[in-house]
C-alpha positions in Angstrom: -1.3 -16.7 -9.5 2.4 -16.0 -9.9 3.1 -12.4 -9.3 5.4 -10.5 -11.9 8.7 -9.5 -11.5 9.7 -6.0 -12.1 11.5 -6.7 -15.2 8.8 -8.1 -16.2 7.0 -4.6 -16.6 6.9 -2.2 -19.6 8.7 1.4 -19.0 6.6 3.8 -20.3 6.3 7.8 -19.9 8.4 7.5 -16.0 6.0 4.8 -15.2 5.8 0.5 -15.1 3.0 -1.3 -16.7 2.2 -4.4 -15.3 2.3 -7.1 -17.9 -1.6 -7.7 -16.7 -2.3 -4.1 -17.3 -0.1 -3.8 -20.4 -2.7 -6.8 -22.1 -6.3 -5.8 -20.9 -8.1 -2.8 -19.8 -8.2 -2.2 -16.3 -11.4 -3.9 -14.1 -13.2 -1.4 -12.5 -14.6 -1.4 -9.0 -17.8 -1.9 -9.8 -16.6 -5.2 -11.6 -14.2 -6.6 -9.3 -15.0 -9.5 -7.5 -15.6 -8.0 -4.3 -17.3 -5.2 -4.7 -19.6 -5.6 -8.1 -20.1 -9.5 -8.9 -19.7 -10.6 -5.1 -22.9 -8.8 -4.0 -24.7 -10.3 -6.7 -23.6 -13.8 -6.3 -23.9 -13.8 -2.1 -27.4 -15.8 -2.5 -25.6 -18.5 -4.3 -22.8 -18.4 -1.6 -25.4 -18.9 0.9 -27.1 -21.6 -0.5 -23.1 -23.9 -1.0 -22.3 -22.6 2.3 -25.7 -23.4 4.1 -25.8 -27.0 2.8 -22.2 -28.1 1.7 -20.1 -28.1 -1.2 -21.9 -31.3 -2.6 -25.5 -30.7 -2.4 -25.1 -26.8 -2.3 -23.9 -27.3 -5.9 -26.6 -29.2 -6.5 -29.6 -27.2 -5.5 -27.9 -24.1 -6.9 -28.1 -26.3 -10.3 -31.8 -27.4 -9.7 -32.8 -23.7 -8.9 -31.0 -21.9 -12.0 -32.7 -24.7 -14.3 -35.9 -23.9 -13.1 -35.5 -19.8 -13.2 -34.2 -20.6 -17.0 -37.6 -22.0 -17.5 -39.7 -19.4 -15.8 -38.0 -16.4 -16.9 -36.5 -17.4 -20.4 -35.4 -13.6 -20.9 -33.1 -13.5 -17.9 -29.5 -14.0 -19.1 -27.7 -13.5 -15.9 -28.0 -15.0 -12.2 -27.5 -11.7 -11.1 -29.6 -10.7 -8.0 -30.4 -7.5 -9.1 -31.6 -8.8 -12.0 -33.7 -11.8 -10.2 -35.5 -8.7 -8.0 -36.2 -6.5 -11.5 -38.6 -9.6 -12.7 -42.3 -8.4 -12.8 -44.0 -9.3 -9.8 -46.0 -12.6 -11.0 -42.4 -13.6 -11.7 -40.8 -12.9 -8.9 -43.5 -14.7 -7.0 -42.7 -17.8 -9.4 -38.8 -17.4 -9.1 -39.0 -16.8 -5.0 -41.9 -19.9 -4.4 -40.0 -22.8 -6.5 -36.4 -21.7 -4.7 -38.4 -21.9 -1.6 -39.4 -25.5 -2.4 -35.6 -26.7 -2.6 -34.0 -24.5 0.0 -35.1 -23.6 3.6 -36.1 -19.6 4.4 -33.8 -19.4 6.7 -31.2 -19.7 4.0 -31.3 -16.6 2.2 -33.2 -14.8 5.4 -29.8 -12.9 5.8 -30.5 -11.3 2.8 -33.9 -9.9 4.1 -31.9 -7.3 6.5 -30.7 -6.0 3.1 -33.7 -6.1 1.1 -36.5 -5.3 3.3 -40.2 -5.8 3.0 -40.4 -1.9 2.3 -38.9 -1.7 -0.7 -38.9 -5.7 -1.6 -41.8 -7.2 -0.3 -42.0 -10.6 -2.3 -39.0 -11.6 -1.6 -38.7 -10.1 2.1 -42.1 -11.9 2.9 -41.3 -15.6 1.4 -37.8 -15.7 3.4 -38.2 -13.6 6.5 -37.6 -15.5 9.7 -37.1 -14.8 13.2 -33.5 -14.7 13.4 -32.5 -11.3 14.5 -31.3 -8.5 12.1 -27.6 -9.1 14.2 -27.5 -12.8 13.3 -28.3 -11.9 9.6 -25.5 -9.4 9.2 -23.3 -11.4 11.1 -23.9 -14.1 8.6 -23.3 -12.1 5.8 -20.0 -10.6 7.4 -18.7 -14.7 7.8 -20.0 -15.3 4.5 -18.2 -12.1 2.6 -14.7 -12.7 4.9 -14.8 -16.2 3.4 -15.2 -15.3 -0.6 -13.9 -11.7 0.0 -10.7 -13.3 -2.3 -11.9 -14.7 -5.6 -9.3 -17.1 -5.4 -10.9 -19.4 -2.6 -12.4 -22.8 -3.0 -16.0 -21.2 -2.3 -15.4 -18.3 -4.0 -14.8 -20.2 -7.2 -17.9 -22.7 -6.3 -19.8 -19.1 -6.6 -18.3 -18.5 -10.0 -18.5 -21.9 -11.4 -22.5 -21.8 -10.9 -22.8 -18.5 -12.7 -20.6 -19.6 -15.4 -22.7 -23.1 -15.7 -26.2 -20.6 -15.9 -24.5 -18.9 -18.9 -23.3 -22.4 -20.9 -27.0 -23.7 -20.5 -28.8 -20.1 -21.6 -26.1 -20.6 -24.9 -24.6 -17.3 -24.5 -21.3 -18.5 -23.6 -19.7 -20.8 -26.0 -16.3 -23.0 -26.2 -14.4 -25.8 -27.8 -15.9 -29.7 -26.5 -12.9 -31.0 -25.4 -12.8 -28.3 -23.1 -16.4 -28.2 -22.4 -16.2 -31.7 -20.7 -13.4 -31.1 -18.3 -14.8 -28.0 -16.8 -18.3 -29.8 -16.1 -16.1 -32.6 -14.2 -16.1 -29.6 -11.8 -18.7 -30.5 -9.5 -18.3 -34.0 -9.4 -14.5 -33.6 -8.4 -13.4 -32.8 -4.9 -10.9 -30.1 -4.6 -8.4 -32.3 -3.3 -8.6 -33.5 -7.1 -5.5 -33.1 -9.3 -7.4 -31.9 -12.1 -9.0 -28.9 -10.0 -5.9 -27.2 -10.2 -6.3 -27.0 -14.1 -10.2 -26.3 -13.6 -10.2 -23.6 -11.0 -8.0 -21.3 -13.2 -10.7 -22.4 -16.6 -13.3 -21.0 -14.4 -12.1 -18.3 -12.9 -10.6 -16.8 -16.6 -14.4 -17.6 -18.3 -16.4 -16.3 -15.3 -14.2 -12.7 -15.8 -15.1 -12.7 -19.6 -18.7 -13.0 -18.1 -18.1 -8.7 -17.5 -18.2 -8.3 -20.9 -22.2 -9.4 -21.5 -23.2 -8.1 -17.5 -23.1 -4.6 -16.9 -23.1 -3.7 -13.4 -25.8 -2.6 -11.8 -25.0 0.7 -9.7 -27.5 1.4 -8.0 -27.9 -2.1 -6.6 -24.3 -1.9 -5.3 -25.4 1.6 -3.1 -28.1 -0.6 -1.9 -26.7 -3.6 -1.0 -22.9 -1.6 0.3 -24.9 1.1 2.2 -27.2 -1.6 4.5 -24.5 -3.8 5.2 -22.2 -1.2 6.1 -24.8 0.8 8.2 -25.5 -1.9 10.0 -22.0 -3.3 11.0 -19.4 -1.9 13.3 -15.5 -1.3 12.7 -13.4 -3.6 13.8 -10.2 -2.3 13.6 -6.8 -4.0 14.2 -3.2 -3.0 13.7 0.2 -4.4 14.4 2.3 -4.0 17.8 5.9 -4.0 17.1 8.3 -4.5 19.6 11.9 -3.7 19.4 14.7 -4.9 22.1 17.3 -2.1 21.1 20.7 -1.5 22.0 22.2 1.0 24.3 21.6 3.3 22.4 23.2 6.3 24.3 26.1 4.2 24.4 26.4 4.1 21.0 25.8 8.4 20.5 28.9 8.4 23.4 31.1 6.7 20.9 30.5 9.1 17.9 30.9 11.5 20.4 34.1 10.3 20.8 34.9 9.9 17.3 33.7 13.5 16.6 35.7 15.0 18.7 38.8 13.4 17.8 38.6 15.3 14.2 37.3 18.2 15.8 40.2 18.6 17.6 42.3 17.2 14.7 40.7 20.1 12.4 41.5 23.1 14.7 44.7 22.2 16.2 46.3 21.2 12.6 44.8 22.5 9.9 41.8 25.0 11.2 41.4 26.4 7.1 41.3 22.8 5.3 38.0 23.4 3.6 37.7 19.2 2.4 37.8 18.5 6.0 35.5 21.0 7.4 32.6 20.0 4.9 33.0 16.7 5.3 33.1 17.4 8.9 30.2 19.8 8.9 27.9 17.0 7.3 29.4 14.0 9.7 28.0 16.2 12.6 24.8 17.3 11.0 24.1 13.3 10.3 25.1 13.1 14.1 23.1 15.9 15.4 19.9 14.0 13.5 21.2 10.8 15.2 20.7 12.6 18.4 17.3 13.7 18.0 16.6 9.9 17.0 17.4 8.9 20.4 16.7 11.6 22.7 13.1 11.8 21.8 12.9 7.8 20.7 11.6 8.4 17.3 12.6 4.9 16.5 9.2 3.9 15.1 8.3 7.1 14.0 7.3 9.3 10.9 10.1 11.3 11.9 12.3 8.5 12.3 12.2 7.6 8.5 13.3 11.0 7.6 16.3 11.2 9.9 17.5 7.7 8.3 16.6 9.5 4.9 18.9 12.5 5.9 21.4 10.1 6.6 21.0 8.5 3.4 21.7 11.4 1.5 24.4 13.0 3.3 26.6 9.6 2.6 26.1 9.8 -0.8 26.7 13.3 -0.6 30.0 13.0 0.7 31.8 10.0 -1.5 30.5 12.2 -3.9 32.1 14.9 -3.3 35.0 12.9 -2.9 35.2 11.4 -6.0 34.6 14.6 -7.9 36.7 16.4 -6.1 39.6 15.9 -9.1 37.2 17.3 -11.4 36.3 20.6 -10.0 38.8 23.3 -9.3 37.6 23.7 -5.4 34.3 21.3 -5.2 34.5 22.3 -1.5 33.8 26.0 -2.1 31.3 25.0 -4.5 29.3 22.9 -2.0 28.8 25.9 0.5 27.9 28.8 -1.9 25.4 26.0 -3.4 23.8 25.5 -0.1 24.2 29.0 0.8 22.5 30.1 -2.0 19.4 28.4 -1.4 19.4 30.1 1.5 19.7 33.4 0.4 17.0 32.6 -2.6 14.1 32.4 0.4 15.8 35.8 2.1 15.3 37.5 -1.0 12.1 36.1 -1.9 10.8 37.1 1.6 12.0 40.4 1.2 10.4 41.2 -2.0 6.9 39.8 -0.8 7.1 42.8 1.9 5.2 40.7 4.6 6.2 40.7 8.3 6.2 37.4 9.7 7.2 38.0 13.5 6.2 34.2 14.4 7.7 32.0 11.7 10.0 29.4 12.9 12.2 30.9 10.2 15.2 33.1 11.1 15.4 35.5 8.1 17.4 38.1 9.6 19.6 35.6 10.9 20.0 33.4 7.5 21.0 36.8 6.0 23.6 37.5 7.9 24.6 33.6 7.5 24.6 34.7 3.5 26.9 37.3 3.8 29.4 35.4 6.2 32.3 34.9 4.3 31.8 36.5 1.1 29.4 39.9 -0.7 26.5 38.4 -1.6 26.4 40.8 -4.8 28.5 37.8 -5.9 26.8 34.9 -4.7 24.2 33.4 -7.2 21.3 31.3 -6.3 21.0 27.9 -8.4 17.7 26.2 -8.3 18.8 22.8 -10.1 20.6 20.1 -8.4 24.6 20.3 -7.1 26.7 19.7 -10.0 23.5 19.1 -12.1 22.9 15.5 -11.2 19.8 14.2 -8.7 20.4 12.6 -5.8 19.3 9.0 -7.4 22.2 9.7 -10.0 24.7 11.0 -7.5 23.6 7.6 -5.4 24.7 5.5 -8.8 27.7 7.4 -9.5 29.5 6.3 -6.2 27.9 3.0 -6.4 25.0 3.2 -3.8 21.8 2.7 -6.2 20.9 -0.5 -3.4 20.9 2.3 -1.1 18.5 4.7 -2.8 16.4 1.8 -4.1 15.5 -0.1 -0.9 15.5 3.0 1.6 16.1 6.5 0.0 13.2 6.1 -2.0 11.1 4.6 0.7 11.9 7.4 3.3 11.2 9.8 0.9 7.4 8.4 0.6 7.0 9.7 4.4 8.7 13.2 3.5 6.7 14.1 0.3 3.1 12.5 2.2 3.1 10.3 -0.2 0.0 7.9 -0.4 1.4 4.8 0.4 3.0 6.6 3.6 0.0 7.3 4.7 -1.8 4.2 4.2 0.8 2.2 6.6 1.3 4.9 8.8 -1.9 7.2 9.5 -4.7 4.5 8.8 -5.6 1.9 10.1 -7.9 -1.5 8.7 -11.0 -2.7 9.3 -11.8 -6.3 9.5 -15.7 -6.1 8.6 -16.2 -7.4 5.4 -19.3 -5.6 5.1 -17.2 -2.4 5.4 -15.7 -3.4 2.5 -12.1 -3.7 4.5 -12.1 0.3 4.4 -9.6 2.4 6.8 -9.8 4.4 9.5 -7.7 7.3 10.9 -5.1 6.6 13.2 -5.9 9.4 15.6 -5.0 7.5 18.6 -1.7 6.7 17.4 -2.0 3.2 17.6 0.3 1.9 14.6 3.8 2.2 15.4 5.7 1.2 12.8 9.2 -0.6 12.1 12.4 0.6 14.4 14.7 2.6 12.0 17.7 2.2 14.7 19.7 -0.5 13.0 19.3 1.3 9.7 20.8 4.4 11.5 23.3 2.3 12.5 24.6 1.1 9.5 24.3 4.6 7.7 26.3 6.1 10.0 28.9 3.7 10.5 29.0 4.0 6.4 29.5 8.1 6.9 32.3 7.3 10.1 34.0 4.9 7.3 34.8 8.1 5.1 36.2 10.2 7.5 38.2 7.0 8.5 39.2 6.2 4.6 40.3 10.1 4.5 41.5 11.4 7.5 42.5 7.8 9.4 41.4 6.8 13.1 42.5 4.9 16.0 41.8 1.2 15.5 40.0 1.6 19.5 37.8 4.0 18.1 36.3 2.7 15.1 35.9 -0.6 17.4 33.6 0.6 19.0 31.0 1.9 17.0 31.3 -1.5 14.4 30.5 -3.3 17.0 26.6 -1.7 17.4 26.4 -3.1 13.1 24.0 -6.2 13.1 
């Protein structure tokens, strides 16, 4: 299947339909191929898979033909629906398929459905292989079809499609008719297959519409198998070979102190310089905790690159607003500085003591009033100059930049879902477990090296204060070489 692009998706509300999505209601668990059909269909898989393609296919046909005959009212080859036949039924059903197959075929089954609660068919296919070897079976089996794209998987789905033509309940144009029934005959090697497989696969989904699930079956068959299986978790090792990375914090170093000392000894008051200063050296100061505590493959990394992020787009924005605003430097501070005194007052109003917060609210209140009364300083709770960070990030021509990382980094700072997922869990590889996840207590996953990303974001943020101010050819050097 080809995947769709993004442009291929409808807008709608703040949110992309997929063109799939946009044309049919959405499958349901319970119908997907996995969890819902696959557990009914797993006797059929046994049977191809126990015998081979060839004369799998064929018993599977000899079977169904003979269920049609001895239970005319059952419309589906359904399991659940084999096991719900009256018991001089069952006994028919369960004594002819044990006269084309072996026991020991669907005995993996019998760990499932037990003699307890399914005696007839328990009793005709029970053998002596252990309750491990059945499971263990059923694990192979289920990591084999567990995509409904595989050659066995759409074996499975071709059979219950055939049982539906021949009870008439599933009709279609001849022509087409006699090249899907080539399916069997053909090997799928066979040119033709790649028309076929998609036929079957489209007509064995618009099956769903005449077999409702059967729920309780599911809990059955989901709950043994899972009970009876072990995690076996895995998750990927990365390996970076970084840098000096020290050397690399000397050379901002370096950097930084050159307009350090450029700001005090020649113009201590230039306002432009010192905010674009003061958030050069608050990127740096992230960079530093980066690298002394080697968050490199870290939650935390991501939202020190994130920081990063926004402080460069912060600053050419400010620069290329700067014309537009009477003092867009002033502006910046009392901005930030009244958020700041927006969680003093609310703190204050709330008359709660909080002697052990990590938060400094005499301090930040002192921080309010610094420079100016704060009578006059106003608290804004939208965004600076009324524009998102997204908007700001296309309005100095860095959407690549908000798109491929901003937006990603920001997954890990809001605990977003799919943060989580690659982060904090961790898979398991037993099919019968349906490939659930597991906590990463241990700390086991460590994910992708933000270093180089750094790297480039900050050489980005040097570039300004280079563009602005000017450097020393040495001292660019030497960072722009670190850039890969």
């Amino acid at each position: 299947m080809e995947h769709s692009k993004l442009s291929d998706h409808t807008f709608k509300k703040g949110k992309f339909i997929t063109p799939w999505n946009e044309l049919l209601t959405e499958i349901t668990r319970e119908n997907s191929w996995y969890h819902g059909r696959l557990p009914e269909y797993l006797w059929l898989a046994l049977i191809i898979k126990f015998y081979g393609r060839d004369e799998g296919l064929s018993k599977c046909n000899i079977i169904l033909k003979k269920i049609k005959e001895q239970a005319p009212a059952l419309t589906t080859p359904r399991f659940s629906k084999i096991l719900e036949l009256d018991t001089d039924k069952q006994t028919e059903v369960f004594n002819y398929i044990s006269t084309v197959i072996t026991a020991r075929v669907l005995a993996p089954l019998t760990a499932i459905f037990t003699y307890t609660s399914y005696p007839i068919f328990s009793s005709k296919f029970h053998s002596s292989i252990s309750v491990e070897e059945r499971i263990a079976t059923i694990n192979s089996l289920m990591k084999e079809t567990s995509d409904h794209q595989t050659h066995l998987s759409t074996d499975v789905r071709f059979i219950v499609l055939y049982f539906h033509l021949m009870s008439g309940k599933l009709q279609m144009p001849r022509e087409e008719l006699e090249v899907l029934l080539k399916y069997p005959q053909l090997s799928h090697e066979d040119e033709l297959m790649r028309r076929i497989r998609p036929m079957v696969r489209s007509l064995e989904m618009m099956l769903l519409e005449f077999e409702p699930f059967d729920a309780r079956y599911l809990d059955i068959f989901w709950e043994a198998v899972s009970r009876m299986s072990d995690c076996e978790l895995f998750y990927i090792k990365i390996s970076d070979d970084l840098p000096d990375t020290q050397d690399y914090m000397k050379q901002i170093k370096v950097i930084l102190e050159y307009y350090t000392d450029l700001l005090t000894s020649a113009n201590p008051l230039d306002n432009k310089m010192l905010v674009l200063l003061g958030i050069t050296t608050y990127s740096y100061k992230r960079l530093m905790e980066l690298v002394d505590h080697e968050l490199f493959n870290t939650i935390s990394g991501r939202s020190i690159v994130r920081t990063l992020i926004e402080d460069c787009i912060m600053m050419k924005y400010l620069l290329k607003h700067e014309a537009s605003h009477s003092d867009i430097w002033t502006e910046y501070q009392y901005y930030g500085i009244g958020q700041y005194k927006l969680i003093v007052e609310r703190y204050r109003q709330s008359g709660k003591e909080l002697p052990n917060s990590h938060v400094a609210y005499n301090y930040m209140d002192i921080l309010v009033g610094e420079y100016k009364n704060k009578e006059s300083i106003d608290m804004d709770t939208t965004y600076f100059d009324k524009q998102n960070i997204r908007g700001k990030a296309i309005s100095v021509d860095e959407k690549e930049l908000f798109d491929f990382y901003y937006d990603y980094d920001s997954a890990f700072e809001h605990g977003l879902w799919g943060a989580i997922r690659e982060s904090s869990l961790i898979k398991c590889n037993t099919p019968s477990h349906q490939y659930h996840c597991v906590p990463d207590i241990e700390n086991n996953q460590i994910l992708n090296s933000v270093w180089h990303d750094c790297v480039k974001i900050m050489n980005n943020t040097l570039g300004i204060l280079e563009d602005v101010f000017g450097l020393p050819p040495h001292l660019s050097k030497g960072v722009k070489e670190y850039e890969q």
